[in-house]
Residue, then its C-alpha position, 0 to 999 in steps of 0.5 A: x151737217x158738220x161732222x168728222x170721218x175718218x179714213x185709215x190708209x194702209x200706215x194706220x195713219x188718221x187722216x182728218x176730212x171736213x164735210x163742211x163749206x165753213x171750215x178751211x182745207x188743209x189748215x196748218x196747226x199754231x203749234x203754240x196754242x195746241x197741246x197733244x191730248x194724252x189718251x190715258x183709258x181713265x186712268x189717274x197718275x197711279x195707273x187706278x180706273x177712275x172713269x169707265x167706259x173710256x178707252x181708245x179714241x183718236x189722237x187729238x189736240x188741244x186748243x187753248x182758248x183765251x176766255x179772259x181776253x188778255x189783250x184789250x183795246x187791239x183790234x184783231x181780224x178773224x183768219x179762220x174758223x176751226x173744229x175744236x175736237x174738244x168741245x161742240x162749238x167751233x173756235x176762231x183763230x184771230x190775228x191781232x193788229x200787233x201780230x200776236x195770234x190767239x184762239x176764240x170761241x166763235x160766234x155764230x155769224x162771224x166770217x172771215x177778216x171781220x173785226x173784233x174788240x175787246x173794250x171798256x166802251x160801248x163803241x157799235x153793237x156788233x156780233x164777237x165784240x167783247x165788253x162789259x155787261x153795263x155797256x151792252x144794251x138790255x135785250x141782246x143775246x150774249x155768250x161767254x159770261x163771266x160769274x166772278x171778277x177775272x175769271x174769264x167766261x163761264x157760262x154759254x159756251x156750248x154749240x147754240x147756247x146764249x144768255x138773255x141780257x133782261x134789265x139793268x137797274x140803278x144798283x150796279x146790277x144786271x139780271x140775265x137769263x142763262x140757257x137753263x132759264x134760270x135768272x141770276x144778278x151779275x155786276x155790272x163789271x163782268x165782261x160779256x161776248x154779244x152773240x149766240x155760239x157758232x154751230x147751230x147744226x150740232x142738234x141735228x148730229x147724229x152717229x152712223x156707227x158704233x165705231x165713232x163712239x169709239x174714235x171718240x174715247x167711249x167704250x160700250x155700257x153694260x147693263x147692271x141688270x146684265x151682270x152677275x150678282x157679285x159685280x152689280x147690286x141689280x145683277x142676278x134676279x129679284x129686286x132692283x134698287x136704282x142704285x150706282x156700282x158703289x151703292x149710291x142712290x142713282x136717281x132723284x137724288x140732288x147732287x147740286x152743292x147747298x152752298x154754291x158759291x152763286x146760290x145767293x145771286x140767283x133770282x129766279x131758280x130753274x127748280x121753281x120753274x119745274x115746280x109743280x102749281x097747286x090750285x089756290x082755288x077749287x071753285x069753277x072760274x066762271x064763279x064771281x072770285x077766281x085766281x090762276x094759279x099761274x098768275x098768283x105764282x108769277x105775282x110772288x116771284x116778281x115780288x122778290x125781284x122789285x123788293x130792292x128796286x126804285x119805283x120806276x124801274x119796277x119790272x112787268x110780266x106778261x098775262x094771259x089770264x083776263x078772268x083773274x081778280x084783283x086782290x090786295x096782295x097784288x098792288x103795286x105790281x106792273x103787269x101787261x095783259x093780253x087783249x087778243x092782239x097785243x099787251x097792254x100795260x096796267x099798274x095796279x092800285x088799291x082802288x081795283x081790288x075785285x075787278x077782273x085783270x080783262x076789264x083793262x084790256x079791251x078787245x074789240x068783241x067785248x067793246x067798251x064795259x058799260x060798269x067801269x065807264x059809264x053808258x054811252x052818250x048819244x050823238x046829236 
């Protein structure tokens, strides 16, 4: 488990241990990537409270990362991987061939004296190598995603996260799946890391003490309801409202911006995922016609992605469901339906209005169905 523990000597000095084979002993700082963090208890310039519950903490320093990757076409070697106190994934310091150092996020699988690029071209599928999203095969697992035209990676960037490269299409379009499973359109001039980010294990962190909360700048939390009725609105008894010191409404209460500047790229949006499905159809599924809910969902939303899409390029889903009939808002579509051992791919038409999605996915109980493909013909 990676983690930091600190020991004060009698000169109140902090001295830093790595409890981790992965990181270096008694590496030396580049003071020309790293700035001291100023402590400042959540304080602005004018000395007012803007962020409580923060105070204290130990001395850190900060490590400037190059997220736009400046220096192109350079290979450069990996010298050592670091703890960054200001973030969860570990960053890599990387010497170019020219001799210029630089700070990486790292990815996870990187070692020493490995190489890394950053290239217009498609050279090897490698993990660290940094390129643009139309050169990366479809399938892999990216970090460090741009969303805008030079403005350097933004998304994927915590410990363990990644983004899923789905399907490139003929219109200079890229669909990728972010962490929070939501699907969104990128160009295909956005640069990308392949890779996961360093440091699976920080899921499995865990504090030992208050006192760590406090080497990291956080104060202790009290209670609205613990407070006196002049300093919170739940203080004192009676009702209890949900609300913030201010008044605000704390909870159920959307503080996502309505005109995000990537609202109109998203294709498939997290909040839709969690929505709940009501039933299309009260009756019992062992009753002639029966839709899943589930199906008829996944139809409308692959709807909307093949709308600007040439024909064989059109994307499939997977189903589970065989007892579903077909009907006609489904033609055209491409799905895969599951037989017991694998998917098996079907494009629906016209001529399979009111037939079951399991008629086309044989198993080897049901066997042949004698209504879709004749009766058998006797052997001589």
């Amino acid at each position: 488990m990676t983690y930091l523990r600190y020991k004060l000597k009698k000169k109140k000095k902090v001295k830093f241990l790595y409890k981790n084979k992965e990181m270096p002993k008694g590496a030396n700082r580049i003071n020309s990537l790293v700035s001291i963090r100023p402590l400042k208890g959540g304080r602005n310039n004018s000395g007012v409270c803007v962020f409580r519950r923060r105070g204290g903490g130990v001395k850190n320093f900060f490590r400037f990362l190059d997220f736009y990757h400046i220096i192109w076409e350079i290979p450069a070697f990996a010298l050592r991987k670091e703890y960054d106190p200001s973030r969860t994934a570990f960053v890599l310091l990387v010497c170019y061939i020219n001799g210029m150092l630089s700070y990486y996020l790292a990815t996870d699988g990187i070692k020493r004296r490995n190489v890394l690029r950053t290239t217009n071209f498609f050279l090897e599928f490698t993990k660290g190598y940094t390129m643009k999203l139309k050169n990366i095969p479809e399938g892999s697992l990216l970090n460090s995603v741009e969303l805008s035209k030079n403005s350097g990676g933004k998304i994927a960037r915590a410990a363990g996260t990644f983004c899923i490269l789905l399907k490139k299409f003929s219109s200079k379009k890229i669909l990728v799946r972010l962490p929070s499973k939501e699907e969104i359109f990128l160009k295909e001039n956005f640069i990308a890391t392949i890779g996961r980010v360093s440091n699976l294990k920080h899921r499995f962190l865990y504090l030992y003490k208050a006192g760590q909360n406090r080497w990291r700048n956080k104060k202790p939390v009290v209670r609205g309801v613990a407070r006196n009725p002049i300093d919170h609105p739940h203080g004192g008894g009676g009702g209890k409202p949900s609300v913030t010191l201010w008044g605000n409404i704390a909870k159920n209460f959307p503080t996502r911006k309505k005109n995000k500047y990537h609202n109109n790229v998203i294709v498939l949006s997290r909040k839709k995922k969690k929505k709940k499905i009501t039933k299309i159809m009260t009756r019992s599924k062992w009753k002639s016609l029966y839709i899943d809910p589930v199906v008829y969902y996944q139809f409308q939303e692959i709807k909307k992605i093949n709308k600007n899409i040439n024909e064989n390029e059109l994307l499939s889903f997977e189903i589970w469901s065989r007892n579903s009939t077909i009907i006609p808002q489904f033609r055209n579509a491409v799905v895969e339906i599951y037989n017991g051992n694998k998917f098996i791919p079907l494009r629906i038409d016209t001529k399979l209005n009111g037939h079951k999605l399991g008629e086309f996915a044989l198993t080897k109980k049901l066997g042949p169905l004698i209504h879709i493909l004749g009766k058998k013909k006797k052997k001589k």
